[in-house]
C-alpha positions as CSV (number, residue, x, y, z in Angstrom):
1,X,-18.3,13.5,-19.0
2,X,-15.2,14.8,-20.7
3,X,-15.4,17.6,-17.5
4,X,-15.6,15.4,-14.9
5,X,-13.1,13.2,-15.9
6,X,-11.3,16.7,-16.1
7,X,-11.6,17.7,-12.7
8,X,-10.7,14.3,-11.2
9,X,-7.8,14.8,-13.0
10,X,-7.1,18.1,-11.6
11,X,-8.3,16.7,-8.4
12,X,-5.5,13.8,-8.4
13,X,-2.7,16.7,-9.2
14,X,-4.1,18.7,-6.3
15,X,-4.1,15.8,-3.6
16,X,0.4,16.0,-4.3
17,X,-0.1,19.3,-2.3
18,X,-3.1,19.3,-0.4
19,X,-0.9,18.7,2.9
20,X,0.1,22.6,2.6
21,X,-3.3,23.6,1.8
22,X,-4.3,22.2,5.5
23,X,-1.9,24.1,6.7
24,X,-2.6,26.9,5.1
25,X,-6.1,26.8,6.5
26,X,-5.0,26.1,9.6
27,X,-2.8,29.5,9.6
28,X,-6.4,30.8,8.2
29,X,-8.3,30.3,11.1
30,X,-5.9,31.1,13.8
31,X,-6.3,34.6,12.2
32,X,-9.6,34.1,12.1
33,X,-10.1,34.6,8.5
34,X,-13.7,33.0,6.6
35,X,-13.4,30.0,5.1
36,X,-15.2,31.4,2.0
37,X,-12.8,34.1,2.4
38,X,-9.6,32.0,2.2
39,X,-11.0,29.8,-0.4
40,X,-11.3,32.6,-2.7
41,X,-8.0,34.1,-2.2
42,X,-6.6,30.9,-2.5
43,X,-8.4,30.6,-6.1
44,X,-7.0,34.5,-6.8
45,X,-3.7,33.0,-5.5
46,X,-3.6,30.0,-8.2
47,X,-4.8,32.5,-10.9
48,X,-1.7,35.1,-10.1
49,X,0.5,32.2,-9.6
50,X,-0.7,30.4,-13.3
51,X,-2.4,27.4,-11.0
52,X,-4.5,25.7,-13.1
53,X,-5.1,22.7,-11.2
54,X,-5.6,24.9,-8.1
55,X,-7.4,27.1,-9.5
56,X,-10.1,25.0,-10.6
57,X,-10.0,22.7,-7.3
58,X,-10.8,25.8,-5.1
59,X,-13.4,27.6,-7.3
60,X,-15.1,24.4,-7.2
61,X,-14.5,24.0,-3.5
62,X,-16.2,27.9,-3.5
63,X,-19.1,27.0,-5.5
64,X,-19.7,23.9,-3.3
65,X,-19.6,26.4,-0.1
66,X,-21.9,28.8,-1.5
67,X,-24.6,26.2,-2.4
68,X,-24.7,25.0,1.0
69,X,-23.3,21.7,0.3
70,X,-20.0,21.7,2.3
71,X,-21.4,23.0,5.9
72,X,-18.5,20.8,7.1
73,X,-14.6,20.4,5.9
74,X,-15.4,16.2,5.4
75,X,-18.4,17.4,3.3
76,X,-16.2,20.1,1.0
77,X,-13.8,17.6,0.0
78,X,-15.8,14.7,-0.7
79,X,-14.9,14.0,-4.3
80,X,-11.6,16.4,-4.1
81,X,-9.5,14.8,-1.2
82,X,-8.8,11.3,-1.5
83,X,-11.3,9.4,0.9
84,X,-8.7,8.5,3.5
85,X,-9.0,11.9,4.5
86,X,-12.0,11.8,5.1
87,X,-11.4,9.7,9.0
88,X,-8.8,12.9,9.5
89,X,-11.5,15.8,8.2
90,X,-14.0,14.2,10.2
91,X,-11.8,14.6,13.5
92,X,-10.8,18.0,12.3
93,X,-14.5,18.8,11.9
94,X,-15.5,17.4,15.9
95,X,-12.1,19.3,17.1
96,X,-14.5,22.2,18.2
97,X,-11.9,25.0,19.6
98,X,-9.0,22.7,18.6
99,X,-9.2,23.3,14.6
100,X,-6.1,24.8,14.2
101,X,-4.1,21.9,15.5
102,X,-6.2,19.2,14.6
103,X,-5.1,20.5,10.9
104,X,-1.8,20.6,11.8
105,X,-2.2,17.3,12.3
106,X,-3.9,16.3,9.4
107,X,-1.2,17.7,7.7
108,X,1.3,15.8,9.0
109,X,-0.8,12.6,9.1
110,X,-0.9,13.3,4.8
111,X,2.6,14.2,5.0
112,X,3.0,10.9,6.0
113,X,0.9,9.1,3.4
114,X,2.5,10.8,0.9
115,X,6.0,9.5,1.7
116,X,4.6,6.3,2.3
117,X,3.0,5.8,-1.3
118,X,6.6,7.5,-2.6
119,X,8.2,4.8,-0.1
120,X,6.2,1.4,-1.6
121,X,6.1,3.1,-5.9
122,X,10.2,3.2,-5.2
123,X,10.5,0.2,-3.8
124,X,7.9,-1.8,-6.4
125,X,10.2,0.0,-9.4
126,X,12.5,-2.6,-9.3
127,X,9.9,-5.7,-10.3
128,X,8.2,-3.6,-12.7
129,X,11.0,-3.6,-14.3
130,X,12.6,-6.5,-13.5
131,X,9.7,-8.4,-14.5
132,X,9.8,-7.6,-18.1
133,X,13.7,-7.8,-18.1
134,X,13.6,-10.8,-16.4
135,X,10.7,-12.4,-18.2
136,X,12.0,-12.4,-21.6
137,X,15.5,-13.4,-20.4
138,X,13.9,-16.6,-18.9
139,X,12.0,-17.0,-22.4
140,X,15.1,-16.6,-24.7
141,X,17.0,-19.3,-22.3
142,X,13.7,-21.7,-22.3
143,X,14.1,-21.3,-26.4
144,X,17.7,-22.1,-26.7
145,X,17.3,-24.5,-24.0
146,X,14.1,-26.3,-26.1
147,X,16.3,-25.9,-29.0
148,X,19.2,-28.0,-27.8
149,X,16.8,-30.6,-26.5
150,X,15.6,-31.8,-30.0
151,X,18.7,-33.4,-30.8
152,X,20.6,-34.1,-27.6
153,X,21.1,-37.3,-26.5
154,X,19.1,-38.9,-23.7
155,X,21.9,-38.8,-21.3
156,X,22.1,-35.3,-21.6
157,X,19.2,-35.0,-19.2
158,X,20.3,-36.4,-16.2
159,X,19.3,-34.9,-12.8
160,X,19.9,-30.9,-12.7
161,X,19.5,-30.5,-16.1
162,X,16.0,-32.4,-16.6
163,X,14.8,-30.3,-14.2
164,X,15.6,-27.4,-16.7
165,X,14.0,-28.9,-19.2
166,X,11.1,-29.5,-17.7
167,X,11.1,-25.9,-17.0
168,X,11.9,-24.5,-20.2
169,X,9.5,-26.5,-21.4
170,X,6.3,-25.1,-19.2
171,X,7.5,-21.5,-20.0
172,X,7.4,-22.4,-24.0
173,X,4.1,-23.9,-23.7
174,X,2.5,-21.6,-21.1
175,X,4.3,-18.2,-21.7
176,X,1.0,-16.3,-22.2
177,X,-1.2,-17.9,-19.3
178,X,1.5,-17.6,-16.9
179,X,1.8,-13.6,-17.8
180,X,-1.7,-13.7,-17.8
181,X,-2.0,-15.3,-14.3
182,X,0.4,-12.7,-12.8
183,X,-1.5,-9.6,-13.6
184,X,-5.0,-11.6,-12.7
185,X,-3.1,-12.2,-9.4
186,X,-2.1,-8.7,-8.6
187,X,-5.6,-6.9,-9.8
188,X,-7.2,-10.0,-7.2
189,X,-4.9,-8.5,-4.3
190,X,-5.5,-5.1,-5.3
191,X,-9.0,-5.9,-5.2
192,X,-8.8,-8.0,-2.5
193,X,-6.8,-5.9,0.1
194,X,-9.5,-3.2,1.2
195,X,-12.3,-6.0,1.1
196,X,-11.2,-9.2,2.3
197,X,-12.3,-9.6,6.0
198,X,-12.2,-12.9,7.9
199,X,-9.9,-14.9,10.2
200,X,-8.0,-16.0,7.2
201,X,-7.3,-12.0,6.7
202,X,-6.1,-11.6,9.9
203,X,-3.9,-15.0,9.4
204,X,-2.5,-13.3,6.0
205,X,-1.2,-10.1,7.4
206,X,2.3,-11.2,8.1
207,X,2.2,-11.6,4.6
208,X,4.2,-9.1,3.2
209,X,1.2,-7.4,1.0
210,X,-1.6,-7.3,3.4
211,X,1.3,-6.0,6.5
212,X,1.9,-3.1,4.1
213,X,-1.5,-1.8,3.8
214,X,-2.5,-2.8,7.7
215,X,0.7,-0.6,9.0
216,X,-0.1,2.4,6.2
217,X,-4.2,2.2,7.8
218,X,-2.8,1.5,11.5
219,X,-1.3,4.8,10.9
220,X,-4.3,6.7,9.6
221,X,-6.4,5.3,12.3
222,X,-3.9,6.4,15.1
223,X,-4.0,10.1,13.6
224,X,-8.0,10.2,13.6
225,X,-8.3,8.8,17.0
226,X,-5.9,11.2,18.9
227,X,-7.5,13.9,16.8
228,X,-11.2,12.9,18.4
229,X,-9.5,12.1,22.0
230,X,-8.2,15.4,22.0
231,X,-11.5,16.9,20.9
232,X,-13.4,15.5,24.1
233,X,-14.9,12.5,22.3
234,X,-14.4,9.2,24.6
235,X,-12.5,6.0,22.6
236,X,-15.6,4.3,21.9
237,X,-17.2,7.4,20.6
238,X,-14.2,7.8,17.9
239,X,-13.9,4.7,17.0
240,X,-18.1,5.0,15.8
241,X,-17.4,8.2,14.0
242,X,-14.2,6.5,12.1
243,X,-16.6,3.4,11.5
244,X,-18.8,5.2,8.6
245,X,-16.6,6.4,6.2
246,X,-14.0,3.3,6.6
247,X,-13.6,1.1,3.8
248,X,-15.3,-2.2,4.0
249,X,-11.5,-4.1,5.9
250,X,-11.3,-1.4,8.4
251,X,-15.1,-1.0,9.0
252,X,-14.8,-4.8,10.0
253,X,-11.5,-4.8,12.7
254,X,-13.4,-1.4,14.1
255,X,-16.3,-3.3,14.6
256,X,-14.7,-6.1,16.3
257,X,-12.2,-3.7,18.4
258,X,-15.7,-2.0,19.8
259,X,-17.4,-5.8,20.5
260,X,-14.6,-6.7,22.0
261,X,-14.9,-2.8,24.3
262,X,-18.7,-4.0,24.6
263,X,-18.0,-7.4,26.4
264,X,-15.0,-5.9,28.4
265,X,-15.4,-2.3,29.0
266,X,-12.1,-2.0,30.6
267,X,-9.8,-4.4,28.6
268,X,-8.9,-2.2,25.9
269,X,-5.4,-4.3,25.2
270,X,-7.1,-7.3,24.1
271,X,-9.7,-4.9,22.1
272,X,-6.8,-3.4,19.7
273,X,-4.9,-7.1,20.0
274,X,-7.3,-8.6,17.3
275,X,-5.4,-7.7,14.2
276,X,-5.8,-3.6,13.5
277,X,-2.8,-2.5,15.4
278,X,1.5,-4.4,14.5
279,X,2.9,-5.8,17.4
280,X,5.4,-3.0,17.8
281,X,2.6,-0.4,17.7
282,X,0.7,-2.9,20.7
283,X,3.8,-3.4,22.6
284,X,3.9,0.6,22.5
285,X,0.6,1.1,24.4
286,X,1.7,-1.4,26.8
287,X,4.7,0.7,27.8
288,X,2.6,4.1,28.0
289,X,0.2,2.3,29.5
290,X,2.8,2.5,32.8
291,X,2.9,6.2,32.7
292,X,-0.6,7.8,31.3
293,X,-3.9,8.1,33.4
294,X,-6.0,6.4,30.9
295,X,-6.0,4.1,27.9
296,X,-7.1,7.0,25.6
297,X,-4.4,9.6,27.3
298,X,-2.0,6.7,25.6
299,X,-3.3,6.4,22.2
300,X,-3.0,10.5,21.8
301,X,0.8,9.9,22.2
302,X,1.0,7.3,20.2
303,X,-1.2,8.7,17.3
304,X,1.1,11.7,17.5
305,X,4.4,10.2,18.3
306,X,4.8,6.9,16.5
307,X,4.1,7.6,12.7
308,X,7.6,7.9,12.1
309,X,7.9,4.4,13.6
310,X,4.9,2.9,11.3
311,X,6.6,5.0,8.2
312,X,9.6,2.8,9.3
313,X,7.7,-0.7,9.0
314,X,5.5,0.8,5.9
315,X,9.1,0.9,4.2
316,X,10.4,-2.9,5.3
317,X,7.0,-4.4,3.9
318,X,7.4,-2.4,0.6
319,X,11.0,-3.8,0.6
320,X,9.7,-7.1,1.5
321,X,7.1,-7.4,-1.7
322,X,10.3,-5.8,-3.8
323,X,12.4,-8.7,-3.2
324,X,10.2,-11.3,-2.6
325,X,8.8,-10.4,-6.6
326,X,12.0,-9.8,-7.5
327,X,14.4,-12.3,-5.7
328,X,11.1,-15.0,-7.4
329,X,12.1,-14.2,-10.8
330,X,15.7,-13.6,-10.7
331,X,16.1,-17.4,-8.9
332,X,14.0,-18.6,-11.8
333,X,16.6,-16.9,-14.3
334,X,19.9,-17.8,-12.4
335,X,18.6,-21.4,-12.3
336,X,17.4,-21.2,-16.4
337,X,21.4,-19.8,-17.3
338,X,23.2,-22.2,-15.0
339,X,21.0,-25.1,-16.8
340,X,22.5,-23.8,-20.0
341,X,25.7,-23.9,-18.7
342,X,25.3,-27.6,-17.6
343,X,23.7,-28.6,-20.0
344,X,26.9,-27.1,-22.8
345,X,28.8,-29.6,-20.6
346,X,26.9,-32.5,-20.8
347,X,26.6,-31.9,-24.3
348,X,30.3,-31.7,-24.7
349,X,31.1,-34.8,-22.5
350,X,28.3,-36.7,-25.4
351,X,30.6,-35.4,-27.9
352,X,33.6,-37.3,-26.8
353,X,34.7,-39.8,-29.2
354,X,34.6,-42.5,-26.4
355,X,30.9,-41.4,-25.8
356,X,29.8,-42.1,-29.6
357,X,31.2,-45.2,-29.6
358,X,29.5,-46.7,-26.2
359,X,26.2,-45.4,-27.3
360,X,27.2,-46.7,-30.8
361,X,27.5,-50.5,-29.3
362,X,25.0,-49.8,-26.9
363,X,22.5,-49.7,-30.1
364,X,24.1,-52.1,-31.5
């Protein structure tokens, strides 16, 4: 147990650089070098070099290829590579005479994902640590404002300033469930956002969560597909082989992109209008649509032009969830310290000496 938690470990590390190691392959072959060959000179590489982690992910990758397990690149990574590769290896593995490129690509294509998850952890810094910051700010202002409201008269809580209390006092009394509630919520999404298929999915991605993780898959699809087009295979024939490995979200638009190719075999702008592909991506197609001979001859450039394009909307939705979070909590906190601030006026206005006297006769 202790080995293979080890090796996924090492495996993890690995993935960081495994964009050069498709290259690296890719220079391989066009020199028409084994790829039992180049796997063990890349393991004699990461031994010279004091490699651990490569070193282990390569003898492994060795002993897989001399048990006959990996006869293809998708097979010899399974475990090693994170599974969205697994839609570009399997493109790579149909390229036939195309290899070299087709890992170039790849290469690029995790290039891409790379800076994309470096893109949305920058950008979701700021609430992790605005949350914390922010959180016990709003619980030190609910605590003074509590405070103040055991002994302040009633007029003290007039409009503006009830509302704060009223706020103050659900923080005080629900500090823990709220906290609570917040990570619930984001392991539900986590959970949620590879799984959750329906029309009320498709409704959700303009949300700023579920856009972000449409555009970063929109991209990977786009890769594979101009991989397999390039290899010979029709549309319908990569959007099958990208089908199997797909998690359970993608495996459901693919499946309706290829129903909706089934019932109109030559209206393949409606097929890829139903939710996988953004608008801009769409309106894309429709302009090379103009200028290519087929609908396929399209998605190619598209797959191999426009990732810096998607990169560009991956990085407003990760901006989007940043301030959304963070824009929620800091509101909460500006309107919990201008409350205190009222409030010390009202309070000072109750102190006036004409005050105490009309509330005096007013008891009286």
């Amino acid at each position: 147990m202790f080995k293979r938690i080890m090796f996924k470990i090492y495996c993890f590390l690995w993935g960081f650089g495994r964009s050069q190691f498709y290259r690296d392959l890719a220079d391989a072959l066009s020199r028409r070098v084994a790829l039992r060959d180049f796997l063990e000179r890349e393991a004699s590489n990461a031994r010279m070099l004091k490699d651990d982690t490569g070193f282990r992910v390569y003898r492994a990758m060795s002993a897989r290829l001399a048990s006959g397990v990996g006869n293809t690149l998708g097979e010899l990574l399974v475990g090693i590579a994170p599974r969205t590769d697994q839609l570009l290896l399997k493109a790579v593995d149909d390229a036939g005479k195309n290899k070299v490129e087709a890992l170039e690509v790849t290469a690029n294509a995790v290039d891409f994902q790379l800076r994309t998850i470096y893109t949305i952890g920058k950008e979701l810094v700021v609430p992790l640590v605005a949350v914390p910051c922010v959180g016990a700010l709003c619980l030190i202002t609910a605590e003074i404002v509590e405070g103040i409201a055991r002994d302040a008269p009633p007029g003290v809580w007039d409009g503006f300033n009830g509302v704060v209390r009223w706020l103050s006092e659900v923080i005080n009394s629900y500090a823990v469930a709220i906290a609570g509630g917040m990570v619930a919520a984001i392991a539900v999404l986590l959970f949620m956002l590879p799984r959750w298929t329906g029309q009320w999915r498709v409704r959700a991605e303009g949300l700023p969560a579920f856009s972000l993780y449409r555009d970063y898959n929109a991209a990977v699809v786009l890769s594979s597909m101009a991989m397999m087009i390039r290899a010979g295979k029709t549309l319908r024939e990569s959007l099958e082989e990208m089908r199997g490995p797909a998690a359970p979200w993608l495996r459901w638009h693919l499946t309706r992109v290829i129903r909706s190719i089934e019932d109109n075999p030559t209206d393949y702008k409606a097929a890829f209008a139903r939710g996988l592909m953004p608008p801009s991506v769409r309106a894309r197609l429709n302009s090379l649509l103009d200028s290519s001979k087929s609908f396929g001859d399209a998605l190619v450039v598209v797959g191999s032009t426009e990732l810096k394009s998607l990169e560009r909307r991956v990085e407003i939705s990760a901006r989007s969830v940043n301030w959304t979070i963070t824009g929620s909590l800091v509101s909460l906190a500006v309107v919990l310290s201008l409350g205190t601030m009222t409030i010390a006026s009202a309070l000072s206005r109750e102190a006036e000496p004409s005050r105490i006297m009309q509330r005096a006769q007013q008891r009286a």
